[in-house]
C-alpha positions as CSV (number, residue, x, y, z in Angstrom):
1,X,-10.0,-0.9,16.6
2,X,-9.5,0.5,13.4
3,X,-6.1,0.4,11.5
4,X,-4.8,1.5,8.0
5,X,-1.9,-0.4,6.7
6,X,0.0,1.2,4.3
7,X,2.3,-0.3,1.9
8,X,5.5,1.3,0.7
9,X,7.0,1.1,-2.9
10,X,10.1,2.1,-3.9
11,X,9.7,4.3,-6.9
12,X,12.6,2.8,-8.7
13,X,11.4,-1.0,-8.2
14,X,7.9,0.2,-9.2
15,X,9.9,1.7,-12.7
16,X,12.0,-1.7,-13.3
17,X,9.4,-3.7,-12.2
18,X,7.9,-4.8,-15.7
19,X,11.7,-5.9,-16.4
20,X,12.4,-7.9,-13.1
21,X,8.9,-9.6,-12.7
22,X,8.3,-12.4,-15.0
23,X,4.2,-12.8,-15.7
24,X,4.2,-15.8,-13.6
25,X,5.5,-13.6,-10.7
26,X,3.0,-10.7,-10.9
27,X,0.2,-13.9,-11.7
28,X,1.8,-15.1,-8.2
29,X,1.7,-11.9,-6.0
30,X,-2.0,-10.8,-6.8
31,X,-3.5,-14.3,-5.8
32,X,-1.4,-13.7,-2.9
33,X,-3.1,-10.4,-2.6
34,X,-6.6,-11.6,-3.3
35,X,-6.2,-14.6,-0.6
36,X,-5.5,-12.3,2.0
37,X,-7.8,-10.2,1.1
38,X,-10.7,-13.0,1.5
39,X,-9.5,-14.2,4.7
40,X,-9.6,-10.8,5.9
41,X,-13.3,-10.4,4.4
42,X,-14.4,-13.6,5.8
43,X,-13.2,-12.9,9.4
44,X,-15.1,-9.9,8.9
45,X,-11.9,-7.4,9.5
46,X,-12.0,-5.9,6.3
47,X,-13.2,-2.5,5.9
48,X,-11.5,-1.2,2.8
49,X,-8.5,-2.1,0.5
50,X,-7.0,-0.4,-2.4
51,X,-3.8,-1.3,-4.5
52,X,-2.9,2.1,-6.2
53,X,-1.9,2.7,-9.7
54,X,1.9,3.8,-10.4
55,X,3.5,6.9,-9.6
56,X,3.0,7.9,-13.5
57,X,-0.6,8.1,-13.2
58,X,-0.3,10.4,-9.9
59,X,-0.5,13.9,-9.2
60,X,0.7,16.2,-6.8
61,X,-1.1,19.3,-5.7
62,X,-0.4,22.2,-3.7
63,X,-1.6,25.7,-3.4
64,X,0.1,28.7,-4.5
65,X,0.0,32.2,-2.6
66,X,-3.4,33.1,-4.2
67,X,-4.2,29.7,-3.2
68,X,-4.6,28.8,-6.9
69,X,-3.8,24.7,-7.5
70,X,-0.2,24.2,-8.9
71,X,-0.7,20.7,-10.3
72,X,2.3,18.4,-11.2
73,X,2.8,14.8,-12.5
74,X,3.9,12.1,-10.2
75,X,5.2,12.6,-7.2
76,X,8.0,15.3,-5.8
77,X,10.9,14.7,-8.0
78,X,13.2,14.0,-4.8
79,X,10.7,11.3,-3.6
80,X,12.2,8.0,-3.6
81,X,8.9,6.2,-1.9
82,X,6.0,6.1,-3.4
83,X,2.4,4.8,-1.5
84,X,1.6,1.4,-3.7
85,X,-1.6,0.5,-1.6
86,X,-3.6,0.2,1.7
87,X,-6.2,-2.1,3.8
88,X,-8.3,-0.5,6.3
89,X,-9.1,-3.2,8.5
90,X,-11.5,-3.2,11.9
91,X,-9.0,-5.6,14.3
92,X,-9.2,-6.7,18.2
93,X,-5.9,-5.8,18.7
94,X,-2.6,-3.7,17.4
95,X,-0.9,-7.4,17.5
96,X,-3.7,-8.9,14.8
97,X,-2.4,-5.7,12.6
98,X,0.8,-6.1,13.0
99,X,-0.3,-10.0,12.1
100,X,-2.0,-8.8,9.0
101,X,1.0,-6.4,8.2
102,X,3.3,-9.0,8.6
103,X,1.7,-10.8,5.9
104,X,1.4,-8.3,3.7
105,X,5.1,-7.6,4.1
106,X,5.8,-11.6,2.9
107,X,3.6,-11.2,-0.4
108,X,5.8,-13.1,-2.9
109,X,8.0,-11.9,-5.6
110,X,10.0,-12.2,-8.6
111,X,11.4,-15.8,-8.0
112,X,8.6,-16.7,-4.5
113,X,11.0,-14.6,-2.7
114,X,9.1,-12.5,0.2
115,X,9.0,-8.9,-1.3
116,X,9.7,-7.4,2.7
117,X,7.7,-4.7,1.9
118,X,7.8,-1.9,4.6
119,X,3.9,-1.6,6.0
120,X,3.5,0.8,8.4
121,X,0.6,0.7,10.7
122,X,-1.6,3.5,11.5
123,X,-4.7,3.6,14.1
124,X,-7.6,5.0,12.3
125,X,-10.1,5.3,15.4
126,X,-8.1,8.3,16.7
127,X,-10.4,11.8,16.6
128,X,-8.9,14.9,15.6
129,X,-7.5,17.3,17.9
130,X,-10.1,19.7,19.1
């Protein structure tokens, strides 16, 4: 069964983070990343994963009621979470993904300490209500 994990940032940690990870921490976290994402390739449960650039480099889009595109920078000024990345991954079971998330959720920070990132889990096999 298909899942998408998807990893939440705080938009205020993703702002201070230059000043509260060292290079050495950030040097730490994406080998983290990159092991996890090997294991997951070699087992053969990997179908896709993205880390996401900042909330500066995102837009927001919505139509107006000529259903022109009213573009803005970053995300809804009241949004305090932002999406920082995601894995789609092809899994025998909702307990491997929540294994998977799990370790996601541990990926070190500044200092080794776990980050305890929320993940939340969403099945991606579902069809679409006829």
């Amino acid at each position: 069964m298909k899942y998408m994990l998807l990893i939440d940032s705080n938009k205020r940690d993703w702002d201070e983070m230059p000043t509260l990870w060292s290079d050495q921490d950030v040097k730490v976290m994406v080998e983290y990343m990159h092991d996890l994402n090997r294991d997951l390739q070699a087992s053969g449960e990997l179908v896709e994963v993205r880390g996401l650039t900042g909330p500066a480099n995102m837009k927001t889009v919505h139509a107006d009621d000529d259903g022109e595109a009213i573009v803005t920078d970053g995300p809804f000024t009241e949004t305090k979470e932002v999406l920082a990345g995601y894995w789609v991954i092809d899994v025998a079971s909702e307990q491997r993904a929540v294994e998977i998330a799990l370790r996601v959720s541990l990926t070190p920070g500044p200092g080794g300490r776990p980050t305890n990132q929320n993940v939340e889990i969403h099945p991606a096999d579902a069809e679409p209500p006829a």
